[in-house]
Every structure is written in structure tokens, then in C-alpha cells.
N, C-alpha and C positions, 0 to 999 in steps of 0.2 A: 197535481191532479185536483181539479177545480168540483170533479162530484163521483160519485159513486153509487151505485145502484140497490136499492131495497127491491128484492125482486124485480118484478115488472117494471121496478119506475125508477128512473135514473133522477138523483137528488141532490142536489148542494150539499157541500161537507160539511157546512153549518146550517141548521134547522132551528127550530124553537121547541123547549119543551114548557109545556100548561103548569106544570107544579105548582107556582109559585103565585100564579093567576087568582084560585080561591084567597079564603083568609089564613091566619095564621094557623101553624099545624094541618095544612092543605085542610080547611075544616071551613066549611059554611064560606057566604058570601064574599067579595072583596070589600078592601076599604074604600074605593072608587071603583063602582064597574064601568062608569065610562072612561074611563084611562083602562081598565084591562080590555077592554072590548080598540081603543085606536092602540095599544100595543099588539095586538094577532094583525091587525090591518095593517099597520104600521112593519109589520114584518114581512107581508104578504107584497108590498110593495116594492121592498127591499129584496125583493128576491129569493124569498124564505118558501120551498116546497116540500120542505118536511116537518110535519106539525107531530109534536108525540102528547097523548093523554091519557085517561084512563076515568071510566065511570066512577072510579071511588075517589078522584080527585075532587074534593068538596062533601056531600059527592055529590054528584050530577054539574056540578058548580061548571068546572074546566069546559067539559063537554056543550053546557049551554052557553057560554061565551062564544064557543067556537063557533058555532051553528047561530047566535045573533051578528058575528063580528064579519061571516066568512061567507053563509050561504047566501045566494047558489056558490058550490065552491070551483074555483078554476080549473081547471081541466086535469093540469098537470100535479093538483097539489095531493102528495102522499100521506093520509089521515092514519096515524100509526098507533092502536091502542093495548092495553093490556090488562089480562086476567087471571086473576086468584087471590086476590083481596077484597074486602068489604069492609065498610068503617060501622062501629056500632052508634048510638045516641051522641054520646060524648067524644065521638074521635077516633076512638080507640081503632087500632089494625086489626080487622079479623082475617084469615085464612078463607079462604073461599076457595079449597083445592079438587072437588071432587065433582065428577067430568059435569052431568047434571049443571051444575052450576057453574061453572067455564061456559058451558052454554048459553043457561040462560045472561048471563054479564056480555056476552058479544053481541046477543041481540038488544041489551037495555044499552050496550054502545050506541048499534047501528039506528036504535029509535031515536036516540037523543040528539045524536048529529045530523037525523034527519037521510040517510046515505044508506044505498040497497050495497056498497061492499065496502071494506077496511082496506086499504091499503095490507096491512100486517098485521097479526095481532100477538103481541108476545104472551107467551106462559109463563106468570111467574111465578115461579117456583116456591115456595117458605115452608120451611120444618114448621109442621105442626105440634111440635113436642118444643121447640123454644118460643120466648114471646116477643117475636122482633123477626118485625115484617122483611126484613133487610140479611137475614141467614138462610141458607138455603139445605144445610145439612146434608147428608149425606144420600144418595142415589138409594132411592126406595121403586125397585125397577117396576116391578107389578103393578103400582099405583102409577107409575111415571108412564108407564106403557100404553094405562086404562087413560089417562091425560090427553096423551099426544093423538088416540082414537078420537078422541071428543076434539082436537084441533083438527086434526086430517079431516073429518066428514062435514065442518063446518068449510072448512075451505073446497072441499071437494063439491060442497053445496053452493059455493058461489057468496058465503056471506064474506069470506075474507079471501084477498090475492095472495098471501102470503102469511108460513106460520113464522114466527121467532121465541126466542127462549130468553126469560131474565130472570138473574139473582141465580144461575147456575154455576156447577163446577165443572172442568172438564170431563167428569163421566156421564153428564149428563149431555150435555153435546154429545159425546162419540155412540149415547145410547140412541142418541135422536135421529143420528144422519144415519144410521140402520134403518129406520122406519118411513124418513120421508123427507124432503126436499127443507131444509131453514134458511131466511132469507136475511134472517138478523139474530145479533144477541145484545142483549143489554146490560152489562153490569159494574158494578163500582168500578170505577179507576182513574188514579189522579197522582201527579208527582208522589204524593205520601204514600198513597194505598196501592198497591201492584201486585196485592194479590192474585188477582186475574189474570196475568202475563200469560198461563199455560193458557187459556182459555181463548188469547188474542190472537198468541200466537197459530191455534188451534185456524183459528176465523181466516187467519192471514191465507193459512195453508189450503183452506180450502172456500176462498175467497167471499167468505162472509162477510156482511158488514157488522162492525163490532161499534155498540152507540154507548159509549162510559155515562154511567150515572155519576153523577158526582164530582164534576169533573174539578169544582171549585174546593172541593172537599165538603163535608156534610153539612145540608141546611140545618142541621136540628142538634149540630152541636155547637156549644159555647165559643170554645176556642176553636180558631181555623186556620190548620199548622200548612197548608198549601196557600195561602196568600198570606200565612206571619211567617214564610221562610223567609229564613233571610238573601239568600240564593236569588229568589226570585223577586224580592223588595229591592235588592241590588241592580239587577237586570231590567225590572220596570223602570228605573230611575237613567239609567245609563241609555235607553233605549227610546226613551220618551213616553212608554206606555205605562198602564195601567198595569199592578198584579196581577189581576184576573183575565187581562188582553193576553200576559204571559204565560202563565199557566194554559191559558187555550190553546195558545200558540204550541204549546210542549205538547199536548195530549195530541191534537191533530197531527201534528208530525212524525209521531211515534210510529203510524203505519199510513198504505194507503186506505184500510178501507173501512178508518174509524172517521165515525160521521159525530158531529157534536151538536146536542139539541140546548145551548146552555138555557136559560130560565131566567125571565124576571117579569116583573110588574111595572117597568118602568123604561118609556120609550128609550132614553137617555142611554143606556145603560143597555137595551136591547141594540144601538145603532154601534157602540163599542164593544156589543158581544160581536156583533156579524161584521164590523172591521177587523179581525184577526186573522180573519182571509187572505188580506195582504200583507203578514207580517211573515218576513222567510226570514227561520232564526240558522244565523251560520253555525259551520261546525263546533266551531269553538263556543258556542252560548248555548249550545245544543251539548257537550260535554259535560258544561260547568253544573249544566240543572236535570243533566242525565246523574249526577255525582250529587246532587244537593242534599238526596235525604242516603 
């Protein structure tokens, strides 16, 4: 299955996502904006119609690449952003979860790309009681409720086609598809981390698209135990690919209606993310790195 539908918009099952596009620690400018600016082009070329970012990437950074690299944008291509974060002076991840301001971050989207609607806009989720933008804690319904009001009437307003949830747990999806229509979810998941399994499995069931962050394992750690498996160093070499061609290879495979946005800064590296499209891993390479971790 060659694509899969974000809502309204049927999409490639490899897309691109902006993260990596700002500078280091998604923070301020790039080290070349004209190479981040012919990487979106260069993707857009390629066949890439689903873009994922977010106003606090940089911040403003992502979003203005996009909108010099891309606008007018083509027809078909699904602008996929996301809210409940804010970075402070230095970087820092702030929460930005209460509805008020989910709001106003969809329209400093929709100003920034230049665009009268979103494709999607995911809510992301983050406990406000831990300091890591990346835990989503446990289902706080009342607020979560008060959230999903302030997505519903933004899309019900025409600013977004579609709501999606990320950095949630299964009770917050089963809390959501109560209230209203999700057209995506986006959360960690990669050979190592499968925490989210209920959550996928959840999407399969009721045929969401499910977009794994992280698929390489984490930008912002040291060591990176999905491309130093050994499983998968073995099978890149045996295969003629690349770790990271494999590991994509393993995540997209996992279901039909996980869509991969993987990341870089670097055309190279972007033409060997979106060749994983034709790598069909048989049963048996499909076991050995279903068994790796």
C-alpha cells in the first residue's frame, strides 16, 4: 500500500518532517538555509505531499523555510502542524496547553505558512507537572475535554481540515473518538521503543493514521540503540542498505496506516530516506528485527 489518507488528503507513506531543518536543538536559524530551503524542494519533487511542523520548531524557523521553499504550495500537498508547546529565550520546551493558546499557536501557524487552512493540526499533549516535552502523563479529562473544544471549533471554523493527537496514551484517544472525528496520531515509535503498540494498534482498529516520531530513535540522545542494533547493522550490510533505510523499512511495515515523516537537513540523506518505499523486507528479516530488541 503505496499511501494512506490524513483525512481529506490521501498521502505518500513517506513524507517529510521540518525538525531537523532549524539549528541545533530545533533552536534558531540553520547552518545553511539555502540547502534547508532545496531540501523541502527537493522533496516536493520527489513526490513528498506530506510536510509535518510546528510554529515552535526554531521557532518560526521550520514554518519560514516552508513558506520561502514551497509557496504558492501545490495543490495536493498536506501542511501538517502541531500545538501545545512554546520554546522560551534559550530553547527551553514550554507547555503551551490551555485551549486560549492552542488557539492562538494554529493561527501564528496559519500566518506563518502564509495558508487560510492546515491540513491537520495535532494536540500535543505534555504533563505539565514533568519537564519533558516528550511525556504525556496521565489522562487529566476536564482539561483534555476543555482542549479538544478549542480543536473542534477551530476546525469547525475552517482553520484546520483535520484534528490529530500526539505524545498520547491510549485513554486519550478512546477519550477523543467520544468527542470527535481524529485523522492522525503521532507518537514515539521505533524498533527500541513500542511503548505505543496499544495506541497503534488502537489507529489500526479504527483506521487512523498513526505518524511514529522517532522513528530513527531519539535526535537529542547520545547513543542511538535503533541504528547501533546489531540486528539491524547486520541486515543493512546483508541487504545493501543503509541502518536507517532499515529501521524505516521495519516501522512502515509494521501496519498499513503508519505514514513516516523521517527528517533531515540534507538532500542526500533525504533521497535515501524516500527510497525505503521500495525496500519489501521478507518474512524472515521481518522476524529476525521483529525479535532484535
Amino acid at each position: 500500500m503505496k499511501h494512506h489518507h490524513v483525512g481529506s488528503f490521501l498521502v505518500a507513506r513517506i513524507g517529510f518532517g521540518t525538525m531537523q531543518l532549524p539549528g541545533p536543538g530545533v533552536f534558531g536559524p540553520p547552518r545553511d538555509w539555502e540547502q534547508a530551503l532545496a531540501v523541502l524542494r527537493r522533496a516536493v519533487q520527489l513526490g513528498v505531499d506530506h510536510i509535518d511542523t510546528a510554529q515552535f520548531y526554531g521557532p518560526g524557523v521550520a514554518n519560514e523555510l516552508i513558506r520561502e521553499a514551497l509557496y504558492p504550495y501545490p495543490e495536493k500537498l498536506a501542511l501538517v502542524s502541531k500545538v501545545g508547546n512554546r520554546r522560551d529565550d534559550t530553547g527551553g520546551w514550554l507547555p503551551a496547553q490551555e485551549p486560549d493558546q492552542l488557539r492562538r499557536d494554529i493561527e501564528a501557524n496559519l500566518s506563518a505558512l502564509g495558508t487560510d487552512q492546515l491540513a491537520a493540526v495535532n494536540l500535543r499533549v505534555t504533563d505539565t507537572e514533568v519537564d519533558n516535552p516528550n511525556q504525556a502523563g496521565p489522562l487529566r479529562r476536564e482539561q483534555f475535554e476543555l482542549q479538544l473544544k478549542a480543536m473542534i471549533k477551530a476546525r469547525d471554523e475552517g482553520l484546520i481540515a483535520g484534528i490529530g493527537l500526539s505524545n498520547i496514551r491510549l485513554d486519550h484517544l478512546l477519550c477523543a473518538v467520544e468527542h470527535t472525528e481524529i485523522v492522525c496520531v503521532q507518537n514515539a515509535f521505533n524498533l527500541v521503543d513500542r511503548s505505543s503498540q496499544s495506541v497503534l494498534d488502537e489507529c489500526v482498529a479504527r483506521d487512523i493514521a498513526f505518524v511514529p516520531f522517532f522513528p530513527l530513535g531519539s535526535g537529542f540522545a547520545a547513543d542511538n540503540p535503533v541504528l547501533g542494533n546489531e540486528t539491524v547493522q547486520r541486515t543493512a550490510a546483508r541487504l545493501g542498505r543503509t541502518p536507517a533505510q532499515i529501521a524505516l523499512a521495519w516501522t512502515l511495515s509494521v501496519a498499513r496506516n503508519v505514514l513516516l515523516i523521517p527528517g533531515t537537513s540534507s538532500v542526500e540523506h533525504l533521497e535515501q530516506n524516500l527510497a525505503v518505499a521500495d525496500i519489501a523486507l521478507d518474512e524472515y528479516t521481518r522476524r529476525q528485527l521483529d525479535d532484535a530488541v
